[in-house]
C-alpha positions in Angstrom: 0.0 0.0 0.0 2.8 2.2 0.8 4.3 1.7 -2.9 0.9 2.3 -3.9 0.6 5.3 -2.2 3.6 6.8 -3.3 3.5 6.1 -6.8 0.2 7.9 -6.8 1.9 10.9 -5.3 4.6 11.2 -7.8 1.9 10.7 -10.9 0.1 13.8 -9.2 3.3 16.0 -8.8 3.8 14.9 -12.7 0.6 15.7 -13.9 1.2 19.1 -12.2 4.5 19.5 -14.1 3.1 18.3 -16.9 0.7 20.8 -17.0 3.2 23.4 -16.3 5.1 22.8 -19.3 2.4 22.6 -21.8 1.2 25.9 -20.5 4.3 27.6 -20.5 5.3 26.1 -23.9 2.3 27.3 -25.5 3.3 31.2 -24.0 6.4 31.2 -25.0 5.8 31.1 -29.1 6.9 33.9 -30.9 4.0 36.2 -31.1 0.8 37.1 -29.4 -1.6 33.3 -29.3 -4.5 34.9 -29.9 -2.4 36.7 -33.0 -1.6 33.3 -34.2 -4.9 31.9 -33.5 -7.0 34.7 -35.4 -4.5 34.6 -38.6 -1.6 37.0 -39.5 -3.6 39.0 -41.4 -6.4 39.7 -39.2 -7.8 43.0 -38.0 -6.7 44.0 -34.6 -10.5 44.2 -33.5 -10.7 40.1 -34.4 -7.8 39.8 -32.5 -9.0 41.5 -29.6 -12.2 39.9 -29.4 -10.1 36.6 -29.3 -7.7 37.5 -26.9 -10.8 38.5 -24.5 -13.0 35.3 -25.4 -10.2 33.2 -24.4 -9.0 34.9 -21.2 -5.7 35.6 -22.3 -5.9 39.3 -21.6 -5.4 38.2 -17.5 -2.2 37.4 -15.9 -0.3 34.3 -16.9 -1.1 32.7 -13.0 -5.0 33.8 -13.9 -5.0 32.0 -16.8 -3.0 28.9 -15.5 -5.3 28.1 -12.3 -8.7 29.0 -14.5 -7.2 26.0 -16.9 -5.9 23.5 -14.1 -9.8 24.1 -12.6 -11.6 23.4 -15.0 -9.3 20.1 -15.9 -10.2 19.1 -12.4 -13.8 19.3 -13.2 -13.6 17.6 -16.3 -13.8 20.8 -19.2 -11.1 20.7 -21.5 -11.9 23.7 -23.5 -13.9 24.4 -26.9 -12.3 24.1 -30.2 -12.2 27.9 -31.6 -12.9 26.5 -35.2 -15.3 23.7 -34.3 -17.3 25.1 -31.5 -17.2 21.6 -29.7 -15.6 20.5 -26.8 -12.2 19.6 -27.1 -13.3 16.5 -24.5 -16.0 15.3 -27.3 -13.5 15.6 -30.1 -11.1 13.4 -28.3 -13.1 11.2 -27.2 -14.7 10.6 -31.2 -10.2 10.2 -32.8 -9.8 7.6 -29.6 -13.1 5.7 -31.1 -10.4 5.5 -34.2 -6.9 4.9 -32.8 -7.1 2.9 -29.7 -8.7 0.3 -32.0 -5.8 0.8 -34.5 -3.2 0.4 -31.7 -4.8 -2.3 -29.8 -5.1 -4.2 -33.3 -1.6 -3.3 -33.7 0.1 -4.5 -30.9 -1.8 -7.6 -31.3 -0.8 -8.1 -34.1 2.9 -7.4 -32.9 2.7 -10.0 -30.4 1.3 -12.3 -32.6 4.7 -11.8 -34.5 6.7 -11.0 -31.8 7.0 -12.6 -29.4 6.9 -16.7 -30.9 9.7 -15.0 -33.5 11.8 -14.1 -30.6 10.9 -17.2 -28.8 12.6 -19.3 -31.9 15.3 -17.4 -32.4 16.5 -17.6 -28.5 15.8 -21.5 -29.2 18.2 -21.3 -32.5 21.3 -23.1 -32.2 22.3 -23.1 -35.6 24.4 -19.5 -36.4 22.9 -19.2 -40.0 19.3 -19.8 -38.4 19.9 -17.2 -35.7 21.4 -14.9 -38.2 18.6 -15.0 -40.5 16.2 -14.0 -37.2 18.5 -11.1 -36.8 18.2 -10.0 -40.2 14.2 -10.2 -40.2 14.4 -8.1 -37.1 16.6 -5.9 -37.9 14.8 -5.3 -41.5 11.1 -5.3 -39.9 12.2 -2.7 -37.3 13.9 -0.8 -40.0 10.8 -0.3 -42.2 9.6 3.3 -42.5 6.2 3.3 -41.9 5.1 5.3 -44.4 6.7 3.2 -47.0 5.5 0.2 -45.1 2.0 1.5 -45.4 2.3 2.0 -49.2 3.3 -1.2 -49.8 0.5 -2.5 -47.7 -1.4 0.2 -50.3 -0.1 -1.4 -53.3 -0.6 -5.1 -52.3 -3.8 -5.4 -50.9 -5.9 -2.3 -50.9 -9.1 -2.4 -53.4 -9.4 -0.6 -56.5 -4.8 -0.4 -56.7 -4.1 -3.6 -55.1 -2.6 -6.4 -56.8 -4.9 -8.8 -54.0 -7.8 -5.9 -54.2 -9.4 -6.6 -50.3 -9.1 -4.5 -47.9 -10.1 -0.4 -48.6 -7.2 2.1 -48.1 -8.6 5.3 -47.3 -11.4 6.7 -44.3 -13.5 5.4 -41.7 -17.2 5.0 -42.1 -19.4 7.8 -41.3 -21.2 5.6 -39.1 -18.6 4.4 -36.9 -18.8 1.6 -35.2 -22.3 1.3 -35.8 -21.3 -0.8 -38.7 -18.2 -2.6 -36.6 -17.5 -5.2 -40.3 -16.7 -1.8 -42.3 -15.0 0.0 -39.2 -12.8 -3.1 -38.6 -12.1 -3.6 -42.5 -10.8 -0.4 -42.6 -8.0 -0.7 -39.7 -6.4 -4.2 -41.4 -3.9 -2.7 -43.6 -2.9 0.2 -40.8 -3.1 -1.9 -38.2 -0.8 -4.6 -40.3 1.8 -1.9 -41.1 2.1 -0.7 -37.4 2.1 -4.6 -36.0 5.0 -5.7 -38.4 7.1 -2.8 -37.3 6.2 -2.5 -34.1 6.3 -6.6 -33.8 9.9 -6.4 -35.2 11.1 -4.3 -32.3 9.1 -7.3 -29.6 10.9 -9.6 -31.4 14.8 -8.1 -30.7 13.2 -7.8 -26.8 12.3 -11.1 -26.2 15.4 -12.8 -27.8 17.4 -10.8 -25.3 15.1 -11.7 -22.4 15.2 -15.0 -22.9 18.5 -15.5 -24.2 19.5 -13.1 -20.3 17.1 -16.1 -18.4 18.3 -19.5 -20.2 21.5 -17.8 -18.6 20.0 -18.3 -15.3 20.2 -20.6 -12.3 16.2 -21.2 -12.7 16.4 -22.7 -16.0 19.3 -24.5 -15.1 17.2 -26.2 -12.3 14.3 -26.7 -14.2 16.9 -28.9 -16.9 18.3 -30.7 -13.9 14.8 -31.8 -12.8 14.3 -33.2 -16.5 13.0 -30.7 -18.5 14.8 -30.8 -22.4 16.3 -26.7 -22.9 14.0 -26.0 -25.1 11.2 -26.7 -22.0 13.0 -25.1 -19.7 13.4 -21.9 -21.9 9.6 -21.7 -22.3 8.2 -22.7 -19.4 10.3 -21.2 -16.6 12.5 -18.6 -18.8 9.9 -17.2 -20.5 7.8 -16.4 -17.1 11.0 -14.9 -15.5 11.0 -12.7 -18.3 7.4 -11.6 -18.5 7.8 -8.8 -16.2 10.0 -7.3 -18.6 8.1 -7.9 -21.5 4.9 -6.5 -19.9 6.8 -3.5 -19.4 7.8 -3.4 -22.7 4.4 -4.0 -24.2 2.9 -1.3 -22.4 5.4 1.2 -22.7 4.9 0.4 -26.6 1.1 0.9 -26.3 1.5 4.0 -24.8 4.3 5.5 -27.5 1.9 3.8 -30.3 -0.9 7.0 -29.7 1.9 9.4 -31.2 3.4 7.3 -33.3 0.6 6.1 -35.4 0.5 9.9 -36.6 1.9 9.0 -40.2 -0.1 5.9 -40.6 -3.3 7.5 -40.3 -2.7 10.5 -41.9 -1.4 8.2 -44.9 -4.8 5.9 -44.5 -7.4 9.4 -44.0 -8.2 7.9 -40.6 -9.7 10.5 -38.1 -7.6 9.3 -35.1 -6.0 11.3 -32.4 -2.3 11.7 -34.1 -4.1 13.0 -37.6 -6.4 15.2 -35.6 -3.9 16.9 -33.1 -1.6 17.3 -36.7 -4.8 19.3 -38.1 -4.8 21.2 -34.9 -1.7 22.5 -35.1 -2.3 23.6 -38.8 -5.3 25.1 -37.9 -4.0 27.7 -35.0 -6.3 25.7 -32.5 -3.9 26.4 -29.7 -6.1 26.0 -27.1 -7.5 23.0 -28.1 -3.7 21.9 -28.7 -2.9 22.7 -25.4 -5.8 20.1 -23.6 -4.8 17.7 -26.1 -0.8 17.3 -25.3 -1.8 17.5 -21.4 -4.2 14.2 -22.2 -1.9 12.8 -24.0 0.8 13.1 -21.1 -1.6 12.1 -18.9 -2.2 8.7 -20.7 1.4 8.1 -21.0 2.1 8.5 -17.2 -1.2 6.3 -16.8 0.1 3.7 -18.2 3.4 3.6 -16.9 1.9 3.7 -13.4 0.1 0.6 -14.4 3.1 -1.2 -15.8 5.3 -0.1 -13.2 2.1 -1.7 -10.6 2.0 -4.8 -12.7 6.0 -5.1 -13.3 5.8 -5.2 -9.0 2.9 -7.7 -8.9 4.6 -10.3 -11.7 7.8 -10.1 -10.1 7.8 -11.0 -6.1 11.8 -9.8 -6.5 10.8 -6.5 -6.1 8.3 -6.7 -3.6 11.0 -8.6 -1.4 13.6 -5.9 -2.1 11.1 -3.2 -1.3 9.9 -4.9 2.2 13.8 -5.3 2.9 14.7 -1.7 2.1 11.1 -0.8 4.1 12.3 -2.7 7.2 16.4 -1.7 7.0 15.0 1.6 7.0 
């Protein structure tokens, strides 16, 4: 509980520093905000009436605490173009890309982490050079060019295998989950193979770090063949690490799926916070980046609570250092 406890407190003091920096970040651009925001050639009137509808006539502090308190009561701001809240928006790109990533990393692990499993079981050099290379080109792949290919090969109506469609989500949504889900295959195959490349390299190192251990060694001494021993009891020493891993991944995916579904039209988080930015929308940019940090230090709370819970080590060394101290 202590751990608990503590953990919480450093994800509040980062929030608040978080929020610090994307406020100040925003402030410090060359130029008045609500000069950028209204257009360079703008009359000053327009940019007046901006600058007051958005508060930013008050002191810096003013304008800081008005925007912490009303992220405490759940109000993220209104888009200035769209008129909606920036909440709503958000909430409609997730419906978009945390299907994409979660397909994704799937995917990834399907390709992953049985790849990395073989190639820490290779004993031949030439097989577990030829693993390297498929890592090493996999991770390598640009994603854009990646995506094109995916384009070329199997998208309808330009596809040599014309299945899948390449461009846009359905108007509907969701409400018609067959065309939503058709339309995040090719993405979500382009992010999984690069993304499932980089899996790979982690759990050959893992396992190839625990076949190195007296564990495995034990479990081979009490009859299990290496290639047992390496699965069974290596590969659960070294799922803290790749749970870690995985999650850390997930959470770097929301940003990094930018160029994937901008090159697919897909009206997800990355392509929306890129339009955004285009558009001047700094206020909205601002909520956006500070929910965005605020789901990366999420999930690294909760891997850092499940690498403690999957690995009694820690908890051992923590009650040790508790007690010494």
């Amino acid at each position: 509980m202590r751990f608990v406890i503590r953990r919480l407190a450093l994800f509040a003091v980062a929030l608040f520093g978080i929020s610090l920096v994307v406020f100040v970040a925003l402030r410090i651009l060359p130029g008045d905000v609500a000069s950028i925001m209204a257009g360079l050639n703008s009359p000053p009137e327009r940019v007046a009436a901006l600058r007051e509808q958005l508060g930013l006539n008050r002191s810096l502090p003013a304008q800081y605490a008005d925007w912490v308190s009303a992220l405490c009561h759940g109000d993220f701001g209104t888009s200035v173009l769209t008129g909606r809240s920036v909440g709503a928006q958000v909430g409609a790109r997730a419906q978009v890309t945390f299907p994409l990533i979660t397909l994704g990393l799937l995917i990834a692990m399907a390709l992953g982490i049985p790849l990395g499993c073989a190639a820490a079981l290779a004993r031949k050099p030439a097989v577990r050079a030829a693993f390297h290379v498929v890592a090493i080109i996999g991770g390598s792949v640009p994603a854009l060019w990646g995506g094109l290919l995916m384009i070329l090969l199997f998208s309808r109506g330009s596809g040599l295998i014309a299945v899948f469609p390449s461009q846009g989500f359905p108007q509907a949504g969701w409400s018609d989950p067959g065309a939503a889900m058709m339309s995040l295959i090719l993405p979500a195959c382009t992010v999984g193979i690069i993304v499932g490349a980089g899996l790979m390299r982690y759990t050959r190192a893992a396992l190839a770090q625990t076949a190195q251990s007296d564990a495995v060694a034990m479990a081979m001494a009490c009859g299990m063949t290496r290639t047992q021993a390496i699965l069974r009891v290596g590969l659960r020493l070294a799922t803290a690490q790749l749970v870690s891993v995985i999650g850390l991944t997930f959470a770097e995916m929301i940003t990094g799926v930018m160029v994937i579904e901008n090159l697919f039209a897909l009206p997800g988080i990355g392509a929306g916070l890129i339009t955004d930015v285009g558009n001047r929308d700094l206020i909205a940019v601002q909520s956006e980046l500070f929910m965005l940090a605020a789901f990366f230090l999420a999930i690294g709370l909760i891997v850092d609570l499940l690498h403690r819970v999957l690995d009694p080590r820690l908890q051992s060394a923590g009650d040790n250092a508790e007690v010494n101290a």
